[in-house]
N, C-alpha and C positions, 0 to 999 in steps of 0.2 A: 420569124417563126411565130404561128400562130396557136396559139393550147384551147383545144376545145374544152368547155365546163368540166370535163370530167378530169382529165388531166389537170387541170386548176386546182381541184380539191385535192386530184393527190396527190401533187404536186406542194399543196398547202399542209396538208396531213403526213404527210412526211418529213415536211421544217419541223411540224409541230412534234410529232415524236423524237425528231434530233435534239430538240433543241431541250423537251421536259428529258430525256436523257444525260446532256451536255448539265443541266439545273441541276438534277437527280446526286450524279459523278460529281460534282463540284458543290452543291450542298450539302450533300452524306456526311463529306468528314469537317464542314463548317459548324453542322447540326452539332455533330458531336464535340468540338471544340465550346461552343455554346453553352452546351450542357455541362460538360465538366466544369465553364466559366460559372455558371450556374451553383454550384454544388460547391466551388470553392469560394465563392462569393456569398454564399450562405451559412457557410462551416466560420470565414471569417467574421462575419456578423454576431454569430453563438461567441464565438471566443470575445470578441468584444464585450458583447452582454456581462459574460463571466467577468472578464480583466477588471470593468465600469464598477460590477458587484462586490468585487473584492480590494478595488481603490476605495468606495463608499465605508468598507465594513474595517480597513485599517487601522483607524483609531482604536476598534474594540479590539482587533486582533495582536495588535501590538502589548496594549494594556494585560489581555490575556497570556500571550506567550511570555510578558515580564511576570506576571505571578507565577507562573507555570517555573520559570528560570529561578527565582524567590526561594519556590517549593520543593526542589531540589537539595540533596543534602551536598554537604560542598568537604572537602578532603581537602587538608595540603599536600603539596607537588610529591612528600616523601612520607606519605602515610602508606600502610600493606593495607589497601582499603578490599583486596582478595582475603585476606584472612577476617577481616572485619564483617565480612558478606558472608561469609559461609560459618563466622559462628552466630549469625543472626537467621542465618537458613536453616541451621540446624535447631537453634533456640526455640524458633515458630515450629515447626516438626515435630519436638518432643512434648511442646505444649499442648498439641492438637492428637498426639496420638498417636504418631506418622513417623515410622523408623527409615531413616534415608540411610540405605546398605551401600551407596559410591555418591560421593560428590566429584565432579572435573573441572576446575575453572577452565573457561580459553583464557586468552590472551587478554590484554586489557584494550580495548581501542579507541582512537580520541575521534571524534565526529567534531569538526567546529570547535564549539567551545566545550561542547562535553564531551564527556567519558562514555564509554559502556564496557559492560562485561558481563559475559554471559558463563551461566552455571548451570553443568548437565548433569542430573541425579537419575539413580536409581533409588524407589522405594519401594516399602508395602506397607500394606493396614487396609483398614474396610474403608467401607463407603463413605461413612462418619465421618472418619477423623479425616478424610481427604476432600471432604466438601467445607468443612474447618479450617483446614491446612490452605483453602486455596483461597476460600474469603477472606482471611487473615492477612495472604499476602495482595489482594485486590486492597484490602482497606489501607495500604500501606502507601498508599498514594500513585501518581502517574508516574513516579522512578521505577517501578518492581511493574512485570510484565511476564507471564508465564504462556511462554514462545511455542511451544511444542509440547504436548502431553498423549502418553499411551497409554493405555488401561486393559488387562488381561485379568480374567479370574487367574487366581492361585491354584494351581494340581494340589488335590486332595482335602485342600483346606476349602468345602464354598462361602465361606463367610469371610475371608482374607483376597485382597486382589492386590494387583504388584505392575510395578510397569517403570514408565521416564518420564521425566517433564526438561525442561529449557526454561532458566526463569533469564529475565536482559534484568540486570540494575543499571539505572543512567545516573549519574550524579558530577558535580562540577569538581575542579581544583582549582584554587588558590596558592599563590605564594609563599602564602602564609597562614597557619590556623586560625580561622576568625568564626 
C-alpha cells in the first residue's frame, strides 16, 4: 500500500498529536509529583538551615536556660507555695494601689522539672496603680507572667476601671529547703 504526501503528513500529524497526548496524560501527574518533590525538598533544606543554626547556637542556649533555671525561685516538695503566691500577689497590689476583690489559684502543675500555677483575680483601681501593679510583677523576673488581662471602665465611677488578669508563677522543687 502506497500513501501519497498527503496522507504521509497525516498520517504523521496524527502520531504526532497521539503521541504529545499519550506525553501530555502521562506527564501531568509526573509534573506534579515533581513539584511537590520540589517543595518538599526545599521545605527540608529551610529546616536544616534552622536544626544547623540551632546546633551552632547550643552552647549559648544551654548556658542561658541554666541561668534562667538558677533564676527560678525553688520551694521544698511540702512547702503551701499557693499561699506564699497570693500573699505576695496581694502584697505588690496593695503597694501599687490595686484592690484584688477575688483571687482563684488552679491547680498546681509540674511541667518537667518545674512547677507552675496559675492565679485568676479580680480587680479595680485606675490606670496608675495598674500600670504599677503590672511593672512590678514584669520586674519580678521570667517566673511571674500575666496570661490573660481585661480591662472595662467602672459604671458611674470614670476615673476607676475593674476587670481580670491570669498571672502563671513557674518555680522549682527540691527535696529539701536550700
Amino acid at each position: 500500500m502506497k500513501l501519497n504526501p498527503r496522507e504521509r503528513m497525516l498520517t504523521i500529524g496524527a502520531l504526532v498529536v497521539v503521541l504529545a497526548a499519550v506525553s501530555y496524560w502521562v506527564g501531568e501527574s509526573r509534573y506534579a509529583e515533581w513539584r511537590e518533590t520540589a517543595r518538599m525538598e526545599e521545605a527540608l533544606r529551610q529546616r536544616r538551615v534552622i536544626a544547623e543554626r540551632l546546633l551552632d547556637q547550643r552552647d549559648d542556649l544551654d548556658r542561658r536556660m541554666e541561668a534562667l533555671r538558677e533564676g527560678l525561685p525553688r520551694h521544698s516538695m511540702e512547702a503551701d507555695v499557693t499561699s506564699q503566691l497570693l500573699r505576695s500577689l496581694q502584697r505588690t497590689a496593695d503597694d501599687h494601689g490595686l484592690q484584688l476583690l477575688r483571687r482563684e489559684p488552679e491547680e498546681e502543675r509540674r511541667i518537667g522539672e518545674l512547677y507552675e500555677l496559675a492565679i485568676t483575680c479580680t480587680w479595680e483601681g485606675t490606670l496608675d496603680a495598674l500600670v504599677h501593679f503590672l511593672y512590678a510583677l514584669h520586674t519580678q523576673g521570667a517566673n511571674v507572667d500575666v496570661r490573660h488581662l481585661t480591662i472595662a471602665p467602672h459604671p458611674g465611677q470614670p476615673a476607676q476601671l475593674r476587670g481580670s488578669f491570669t498571672v502563671d508563677y513557674a518555680y522549682s522543687r527540691v527535696a529539701r529547703d536550700s
